[in-house]
N, C-alpha and C positions, 0 to 999 in steps of 0.2 A: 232690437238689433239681434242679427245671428253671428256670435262670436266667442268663440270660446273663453275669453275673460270678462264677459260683461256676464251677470246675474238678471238686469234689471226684465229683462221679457219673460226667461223662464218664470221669474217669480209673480209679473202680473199673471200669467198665462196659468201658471200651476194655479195662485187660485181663484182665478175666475172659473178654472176645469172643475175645479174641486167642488167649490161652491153651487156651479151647474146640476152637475150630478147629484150632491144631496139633496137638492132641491127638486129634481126628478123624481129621485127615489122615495121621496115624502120623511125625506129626514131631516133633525132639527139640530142646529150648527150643535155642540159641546157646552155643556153651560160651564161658566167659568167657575170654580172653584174658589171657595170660601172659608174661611172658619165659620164657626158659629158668633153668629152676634157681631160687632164693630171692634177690627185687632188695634190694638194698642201699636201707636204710633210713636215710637219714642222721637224726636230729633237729629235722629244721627246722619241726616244729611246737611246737617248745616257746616260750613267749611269746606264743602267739596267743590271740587273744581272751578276755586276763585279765579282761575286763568285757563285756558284752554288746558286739555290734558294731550300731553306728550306723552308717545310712545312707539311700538310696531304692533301693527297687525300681519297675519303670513298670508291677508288674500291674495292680495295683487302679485307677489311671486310663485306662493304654491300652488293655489285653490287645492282642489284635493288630491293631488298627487302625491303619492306616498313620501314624496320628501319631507312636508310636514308629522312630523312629529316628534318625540321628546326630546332626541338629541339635536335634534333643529331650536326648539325652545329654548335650551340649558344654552345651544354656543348663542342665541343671539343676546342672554342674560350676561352671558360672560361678556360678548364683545360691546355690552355700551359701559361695562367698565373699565375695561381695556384700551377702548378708543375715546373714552370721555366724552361719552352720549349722555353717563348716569350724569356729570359734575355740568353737563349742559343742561341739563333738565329733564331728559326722559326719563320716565319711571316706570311708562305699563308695557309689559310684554301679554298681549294676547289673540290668544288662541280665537280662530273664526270658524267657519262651517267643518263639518267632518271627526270632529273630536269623540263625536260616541259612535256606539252601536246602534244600527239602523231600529232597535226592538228596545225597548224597557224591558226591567228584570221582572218577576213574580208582581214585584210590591210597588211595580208601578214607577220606580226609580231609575232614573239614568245611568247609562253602564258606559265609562270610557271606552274607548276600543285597546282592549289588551295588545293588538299588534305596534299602535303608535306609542300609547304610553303605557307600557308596562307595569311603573310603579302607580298609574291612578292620577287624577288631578291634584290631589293634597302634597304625591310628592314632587311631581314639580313645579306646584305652589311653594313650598318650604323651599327648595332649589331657591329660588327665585328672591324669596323674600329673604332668604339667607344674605344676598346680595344689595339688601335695602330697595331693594326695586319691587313691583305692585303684580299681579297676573290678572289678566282678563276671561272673559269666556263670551262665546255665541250660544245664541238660540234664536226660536222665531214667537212672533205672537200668533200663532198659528197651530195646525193640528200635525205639521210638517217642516221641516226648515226649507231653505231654498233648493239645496242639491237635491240633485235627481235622484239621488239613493232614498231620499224619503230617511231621513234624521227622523227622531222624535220633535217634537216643537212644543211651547211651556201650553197654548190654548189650553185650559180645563185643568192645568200642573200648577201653575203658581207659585202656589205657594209652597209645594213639595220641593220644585226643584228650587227655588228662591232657597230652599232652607239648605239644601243641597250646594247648592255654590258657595256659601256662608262657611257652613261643615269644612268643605274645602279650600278655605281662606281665600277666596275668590274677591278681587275688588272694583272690578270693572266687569258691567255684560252690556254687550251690545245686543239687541233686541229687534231683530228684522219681522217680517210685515208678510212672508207668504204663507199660503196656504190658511187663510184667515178667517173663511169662512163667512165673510161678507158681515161679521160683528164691527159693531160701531168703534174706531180703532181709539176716540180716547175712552173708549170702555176697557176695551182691552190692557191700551198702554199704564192706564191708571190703576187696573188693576195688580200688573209686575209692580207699580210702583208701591203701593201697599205690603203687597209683599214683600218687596226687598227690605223695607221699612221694618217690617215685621220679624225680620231676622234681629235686630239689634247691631247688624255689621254695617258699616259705612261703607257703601258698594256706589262705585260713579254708573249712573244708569246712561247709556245712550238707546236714545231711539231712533231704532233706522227703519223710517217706514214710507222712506223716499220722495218727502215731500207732499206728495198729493192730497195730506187735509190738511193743509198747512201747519204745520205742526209748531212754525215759531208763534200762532193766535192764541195758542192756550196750553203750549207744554210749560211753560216757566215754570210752574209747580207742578209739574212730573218729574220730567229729567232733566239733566245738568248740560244736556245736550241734543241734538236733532239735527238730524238729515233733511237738506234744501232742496236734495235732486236726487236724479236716479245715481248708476253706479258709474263712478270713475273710470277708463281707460287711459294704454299708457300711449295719448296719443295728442296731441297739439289741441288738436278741436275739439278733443272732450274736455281736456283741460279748460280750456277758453270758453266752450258751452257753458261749464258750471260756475264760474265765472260768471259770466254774465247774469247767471239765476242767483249766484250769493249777493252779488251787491248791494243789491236794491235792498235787502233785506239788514240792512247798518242799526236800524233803532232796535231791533228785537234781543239784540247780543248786549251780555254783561258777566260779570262778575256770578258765577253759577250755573250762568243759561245761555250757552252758544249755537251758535249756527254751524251748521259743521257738512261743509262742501267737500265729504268725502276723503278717501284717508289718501297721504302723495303717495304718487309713482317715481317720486328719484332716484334716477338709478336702475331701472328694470328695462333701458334702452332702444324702447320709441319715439324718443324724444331727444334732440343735444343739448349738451350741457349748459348754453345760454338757454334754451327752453326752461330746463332744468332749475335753473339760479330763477327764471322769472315765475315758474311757479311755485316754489319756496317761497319768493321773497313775498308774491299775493294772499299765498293762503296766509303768513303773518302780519300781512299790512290789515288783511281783513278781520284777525284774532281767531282763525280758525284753530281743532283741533291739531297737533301737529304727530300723524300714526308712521312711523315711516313705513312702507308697503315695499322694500328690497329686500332682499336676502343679503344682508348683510354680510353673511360669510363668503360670500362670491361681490363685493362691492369693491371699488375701485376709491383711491386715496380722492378721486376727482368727487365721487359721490360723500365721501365720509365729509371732503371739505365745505361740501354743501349744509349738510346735516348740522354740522358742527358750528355753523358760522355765529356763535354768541349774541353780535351784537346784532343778528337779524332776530336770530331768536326773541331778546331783547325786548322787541317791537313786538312779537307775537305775545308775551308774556306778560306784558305790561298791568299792572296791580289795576289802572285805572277802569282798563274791561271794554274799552271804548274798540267800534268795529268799525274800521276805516269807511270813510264816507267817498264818492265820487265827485269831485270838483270840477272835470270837465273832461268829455269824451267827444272826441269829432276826429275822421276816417282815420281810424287805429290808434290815435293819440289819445291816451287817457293818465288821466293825474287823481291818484288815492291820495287823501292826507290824513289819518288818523292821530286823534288826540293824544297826549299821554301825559302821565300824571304830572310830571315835573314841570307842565306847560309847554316842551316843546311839539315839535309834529313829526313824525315818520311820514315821506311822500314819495311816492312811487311812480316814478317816470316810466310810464307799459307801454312798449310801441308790439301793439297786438300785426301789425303790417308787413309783410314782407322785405319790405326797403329800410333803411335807415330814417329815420324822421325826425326834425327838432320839435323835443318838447318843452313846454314852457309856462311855468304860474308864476306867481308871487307870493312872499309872506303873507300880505294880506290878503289872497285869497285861502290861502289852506289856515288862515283863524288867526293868524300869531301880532301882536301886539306894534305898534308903530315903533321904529329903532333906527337908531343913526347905521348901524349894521344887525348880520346875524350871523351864527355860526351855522355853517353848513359839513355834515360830516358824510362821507359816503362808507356806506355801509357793506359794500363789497371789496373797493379800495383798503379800508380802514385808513381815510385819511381826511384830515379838518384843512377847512377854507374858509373865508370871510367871503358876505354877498352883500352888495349896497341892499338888496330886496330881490331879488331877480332870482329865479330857481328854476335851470336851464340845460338840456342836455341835449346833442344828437346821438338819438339813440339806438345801436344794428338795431335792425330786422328779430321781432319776435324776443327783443331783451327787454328788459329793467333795469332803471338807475334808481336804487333806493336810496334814501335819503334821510336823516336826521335834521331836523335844523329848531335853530333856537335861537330866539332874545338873549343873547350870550353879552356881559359886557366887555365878556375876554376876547374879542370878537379879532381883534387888531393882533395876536398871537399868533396868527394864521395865517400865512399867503391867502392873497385874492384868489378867487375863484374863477378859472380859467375855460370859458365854450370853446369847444373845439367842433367846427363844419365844414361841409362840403357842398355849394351851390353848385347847381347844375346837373344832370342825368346822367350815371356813369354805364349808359351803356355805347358798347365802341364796335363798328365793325370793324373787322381784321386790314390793318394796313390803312386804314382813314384814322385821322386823327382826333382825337375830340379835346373842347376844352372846358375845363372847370375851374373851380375857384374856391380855395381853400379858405375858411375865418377862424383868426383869433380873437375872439371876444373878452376883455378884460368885464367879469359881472363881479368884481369887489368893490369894498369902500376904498382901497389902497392901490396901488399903481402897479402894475405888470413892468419888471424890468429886463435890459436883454432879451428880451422875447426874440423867438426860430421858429422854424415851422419847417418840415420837408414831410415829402409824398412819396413812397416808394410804390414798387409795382412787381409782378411776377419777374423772375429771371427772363431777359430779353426782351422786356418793353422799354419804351424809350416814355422817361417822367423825367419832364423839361419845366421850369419855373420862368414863368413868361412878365414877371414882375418880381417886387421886393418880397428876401422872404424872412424878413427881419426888421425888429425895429429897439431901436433904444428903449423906449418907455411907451407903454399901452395908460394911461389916466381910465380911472374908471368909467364904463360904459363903451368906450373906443377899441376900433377893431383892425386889425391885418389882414384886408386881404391880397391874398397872392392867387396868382392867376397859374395855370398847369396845361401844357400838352401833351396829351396822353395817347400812345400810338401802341396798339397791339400788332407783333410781327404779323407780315403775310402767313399767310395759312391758317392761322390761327382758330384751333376749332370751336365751333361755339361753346360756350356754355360760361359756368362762375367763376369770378378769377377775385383772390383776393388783394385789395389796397390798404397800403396802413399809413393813416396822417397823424406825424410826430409831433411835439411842441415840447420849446423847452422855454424857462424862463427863472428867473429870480425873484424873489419876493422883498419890499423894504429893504428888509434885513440881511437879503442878501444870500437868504435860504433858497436850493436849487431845486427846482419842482418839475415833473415831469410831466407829460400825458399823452396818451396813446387813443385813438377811434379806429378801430377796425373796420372796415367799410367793405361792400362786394362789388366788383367791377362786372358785366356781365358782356362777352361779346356774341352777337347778333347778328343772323345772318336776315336781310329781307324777303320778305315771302313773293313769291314769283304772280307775273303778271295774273289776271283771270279770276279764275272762281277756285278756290280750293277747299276741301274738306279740312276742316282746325282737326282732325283727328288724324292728318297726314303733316302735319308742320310742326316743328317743335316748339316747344313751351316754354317762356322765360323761368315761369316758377309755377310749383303745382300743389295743392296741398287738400288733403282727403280728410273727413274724418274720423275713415274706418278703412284700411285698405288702401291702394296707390289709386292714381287716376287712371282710369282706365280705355283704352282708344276701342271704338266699334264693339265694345259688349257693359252689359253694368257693371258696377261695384260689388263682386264680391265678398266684401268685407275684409277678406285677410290677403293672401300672396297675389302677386301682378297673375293675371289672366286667370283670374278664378272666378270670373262674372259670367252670364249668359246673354243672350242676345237681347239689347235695348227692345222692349214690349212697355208700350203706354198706351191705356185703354184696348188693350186688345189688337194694336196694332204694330208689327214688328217691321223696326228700322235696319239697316245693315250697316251704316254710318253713324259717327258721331262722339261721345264722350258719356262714360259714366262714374258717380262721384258720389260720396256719401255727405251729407251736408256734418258740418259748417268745411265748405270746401269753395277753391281759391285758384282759377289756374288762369295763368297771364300771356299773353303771345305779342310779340313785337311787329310793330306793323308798318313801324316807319318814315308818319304821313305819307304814306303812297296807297291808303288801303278807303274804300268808301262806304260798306257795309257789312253786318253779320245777321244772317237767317239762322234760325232752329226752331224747332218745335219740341217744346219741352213738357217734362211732366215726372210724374212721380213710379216708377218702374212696377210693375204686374208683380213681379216676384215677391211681394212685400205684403199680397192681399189687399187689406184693407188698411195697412197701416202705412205710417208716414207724412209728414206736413211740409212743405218746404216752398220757399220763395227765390226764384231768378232773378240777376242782375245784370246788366253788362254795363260796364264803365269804361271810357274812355280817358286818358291822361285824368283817373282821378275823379269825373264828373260820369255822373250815373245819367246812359243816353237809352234806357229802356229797363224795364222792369215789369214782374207781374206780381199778381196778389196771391196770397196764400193759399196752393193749389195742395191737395188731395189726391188718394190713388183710386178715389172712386169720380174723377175728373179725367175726359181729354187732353190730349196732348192741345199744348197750347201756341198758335206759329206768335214768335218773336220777329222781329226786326230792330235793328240800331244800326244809326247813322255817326257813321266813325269816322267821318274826312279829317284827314290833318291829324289824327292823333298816333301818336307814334308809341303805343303802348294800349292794348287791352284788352281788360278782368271778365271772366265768368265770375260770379260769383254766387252762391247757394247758399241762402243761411235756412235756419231751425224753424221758421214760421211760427217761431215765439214757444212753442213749448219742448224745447230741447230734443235730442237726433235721434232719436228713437225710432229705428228704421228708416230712416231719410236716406231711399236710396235715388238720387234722380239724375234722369238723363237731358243730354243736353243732344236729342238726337238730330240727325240731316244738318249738323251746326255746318254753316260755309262762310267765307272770308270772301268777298270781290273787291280785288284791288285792281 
């Protein structure tokens, strides 16, 4: 990727360069440094990081921009006591790229940079520790760190600097992978790990060497930690990329030895705040580390209440170590259940899709024991339900409904557990009427009583209940549905409009429960007779993984119109769509539309890099697609047969080894209706 907050290319690129060149030059990598003879290993990593480790890192909002540095340190030390980050569990504040001088001293020794930290590492280590909280540090296994300034890096130092981070009460180092010199990296890694070992200090070792020798095969005795993927962005689809590459990797995580998808972006505002809450609530479903990556002193109460959310934490923290497993995933509907020690399960309603979607398990699928009920508690709510078995949510667009539940016998103490839906497609043109249908679904062992239900709509729509919107008693398993007309005024310009479906009801006991689904209405204008370019019509929804969607030039990366002109294999289009993968853009068709032409491929400007796969989907069903196409491949002509669907996806995913330059064009793309 070319982007100013991604690392991961500069760092292959530095050393691949590096490694070329001494190899040119008939020079031989740095040997690694040793003591004499076999160092005495005492044990002092045992008890470290029995749970993930919590804390900040300043990459993801400084990198190295002179705002990092000591009094950026000291206030983010003070504000997780102030704000009750330390009493929630974070402990490490550390420092990443940029902290020394570009040169070693005389004696071969690391030299902070006098302009950031003044007083030295040691003293805003003591700062730090003063506060009962832990400090970190960066370096690389390399002869360089990642930054372009050329840092020192440990390759051939080990155990000098290993002694050096100690000296300055250092308890965490992350340990990056550039400029490496093409040494065998568990040679490398294993060797910081000795060394650190060989201080006598208990220091949590992460290795960030971004996946690529797999490092959950054989780190568990190295470090307490390991990188699954390249480097995090604060962007949906990077999110969701790494994601998809943590999953699968559920049995390698425990008590000591995590998987660690990279540190969050909450808060750093590429992403909203339902993004936000669903990827908190994944990286804990899955036990990841938990870094936070904001500048907290510029943080907003919406991000602290993120941060701070206990009982999600809770679920990341959990003594048992267990890394949430996948239960089932089909189009954007996925359900996490992770084990935890008490025998309940944390389960993670993700609707990775654009729309609202129901999602839906059972106890007995996420592991939990047969039971006349269970306790279902939601963990963003902070509020307990009773469920006959049923564990059920519609969930927006791009959220999580996380979940606790358990073999509870107290189970009967709790209002039934109340679905709240909305059948049917809420997109409306302006002044036509559309209709839907609202559900209350009672999923407790106990009875929904008084049960209400209403639909509002923006100021000046007209939300008409075209049936009952009420009922005395819901028994469990039993539903209300109410039927809605929904009429957006004339004029009404396209685009999102939001719908909130209310419900009220009593429990047993006569306790008054609420619930709220926030839903999006979208109004629609249909595309006009003929052939037209999808790069001239508007877009239901659009989503990039690096940069906007772009009409008639590629993907840039960063701000709208920063791309160049769509070039695949050497040949340039003047029409079309460009998009960085994992990317998503949807156009409304109406049933009036019969085809979509493009000729697709992987964009010129990117070299030799890039992997990515086309989709086009119709209401949902995939009516074309190609195999995993190359930038050293043809543009490739598409066709799908779209009759009768009134809605459809581009879509571009990673060709399986995450977006790493996936700039691809969707060029001469046309629409005949």
């Amino acid at each position: 990727m070319r982007h100013p907050h991604s690392r991961t290319t500069r760092r292959r690129v530095a050393g691949a360069l590096t490694a070329g060149l001494l190899c040119a030059a008939g020079l031989a990598a740095p040997a690694l440094a040793a003591p004499t003879g076999p160092p005495a290993i005492p044990a002092v990593t045992e008890g470290l990081a029995l749970t993930p480790p919590m804390g900040f890192n300043n990459w993801n909002s400084t990198h190295c921009r002179a705002e990092f540095n000591e009094d950026m340190v000291k206030g983010i030390a003070d504000l997780f006591v102030a704000k009750g980050l330390k009493g929630a569990g974070y402990r490490y504040v550390n420092l990443d790229d940029c902290w020394a001088l570009p040169h070693r001293d005389a004696n071969g020794e690391l030299v902070p940079d006098p302009v950031r930290f003044p007083g030295g590492i040691r003293a805003v280590a003591d700062y730090v520790h003063a506060k009962g909280l832990k400090l970190g540090i960066y370096t690389s296994a390399g002869t360089k760190t990642c930054n372009s300034a050329g840092f020192p890096g440990a390759l051939g130092h080990e155990y000098s600097d290993a002694r050096q981070f100690a000296d300055w009460g250092v308890d965490y180092l992350k340990y990056d992978n550039c400029n490496n010199q093409g040494v065998d990296a568990r040679q490398r890694y294993r060797t910081m790990r000795d060394a650190l070992r060989a201080t006598g200090r208990p220091i949590i070792y992460s290795i960030c060497e971004w996946g690529e020798n797999k490092p959950w095969e054989w780190a568990s005795d190295v470090g307490q930690l390991w990188r699954t993927t390249g480097d995090i962005s604060d962007s949906w689809s990077s999110m969701l990329s790494i994601l998809k590459q943590n999953l699968p990797l559920a049995p390698y995580a425990g008590p000591g030895h995590w998987n660690d998808p990279d540190m969050l972006e909450v808060g750093n505002g590429g992403m909203t705040e339902t993004e936000y809450r669903s990827h908190f609530s994944l990286w804990s479903v899955m036990a990841a580390p938990l870094l936070i990556g904001t500048d907290l002193r510029k943080a907003s109460q919406a991000t602290f209440d993120i941060l701070a959310n206990e009982e999600v934490i809770a679920v990341d923290q959990d003594p048992l170590g267990r890394q949430g497993a996948v239960v089932s995933a089909a189009d954007g509907r996925w359900v996490v259940a992770k084990e935890m020690r008490d025998g309940s399960r944390a389960v993670a309603l993700f609707n990775e899709s654009g729309t609202a979607q129901r999602i839906a398990t059972t106890a007995s699928a996420v592991g939990l024991p047969d039971a006349d009920a269970y306790t279902l508690r939601d963990l963003w709510q902070h509020r307990g339900y009773n469920t006959a078995g049923t564990i059920a949510a519609t969930v927006p667009a791009h959220a999580t409904v996380l979940l606790r539940v358990s073999a509870d016998p107290r189970w009967a103490d709790h209002p039934p557990a109340v679905e709240l839906g909305l059948d049917g497609d809420p997109l409306l043109e302006a002044a036509t009427p559309a209709t839907l249908t609202s559900t209350v679904t009672d999923l407790g062992r106990t009875p929904a009583r008084r049960v209400s239900v209403t639909l509002t709509g923006p100021a000046g729509w007209t939300v008409r209940a075209t049936s009952a919107a009420s009922a005395a008693t819901l028994p469990t398993g039993r539903t209300l549905r109410t039927g809605w007309r929904v009429t957006a005024p004339p004029g009404t310009p396209a685009g999102s409009y939001g719908l909130t479906l209310r419900t009220s009801h009593r429990s047993p006991s006569g306790t008054p429960v609420t619930g709220t689904l926030p839903l999006t209405a979208s109004v629609v204008v249909r595309p006009p007779s003929g052939t037209s370019y999808l790069g001239d019509l508007p877009w239901l929804s659009a989503t990039s993984g690096w940069g906007p969607v772009e009409r008639d030039t590629s993907n840039g990366e960063s701000d709208a119109g920063d791309g160049r002109p769509l070039t695949i294999g050497g040949t340039v289009y003047a029409r079309g769509l460009g998009v960085h993968a994992l990317s998503d853009v949807s156009f409304y068709t109406g049933r009036a539309c019969e085809k979509i032409t493009a000729s697709v491929g992987v964009d010129d400007e990117k070299g030799a890099k890039g992997t990515v796969a086309f989709e086009i989907r119709a209401d949902g069903t995939r009516v074309a697609a190609t195999g995993v196409l190359t930038n050293a491949m043809p543009a490739e002509p598409v066709t799908a047969d779209v009759t009768g669907a009134q809605v459809v996806r581009l879509v571009v995913t990673d060709g399986g080894d995450g977006v790493d330059s996936d700039h691809a064009d969707w060029a001469d793309a046309r629409l005949s209706c």
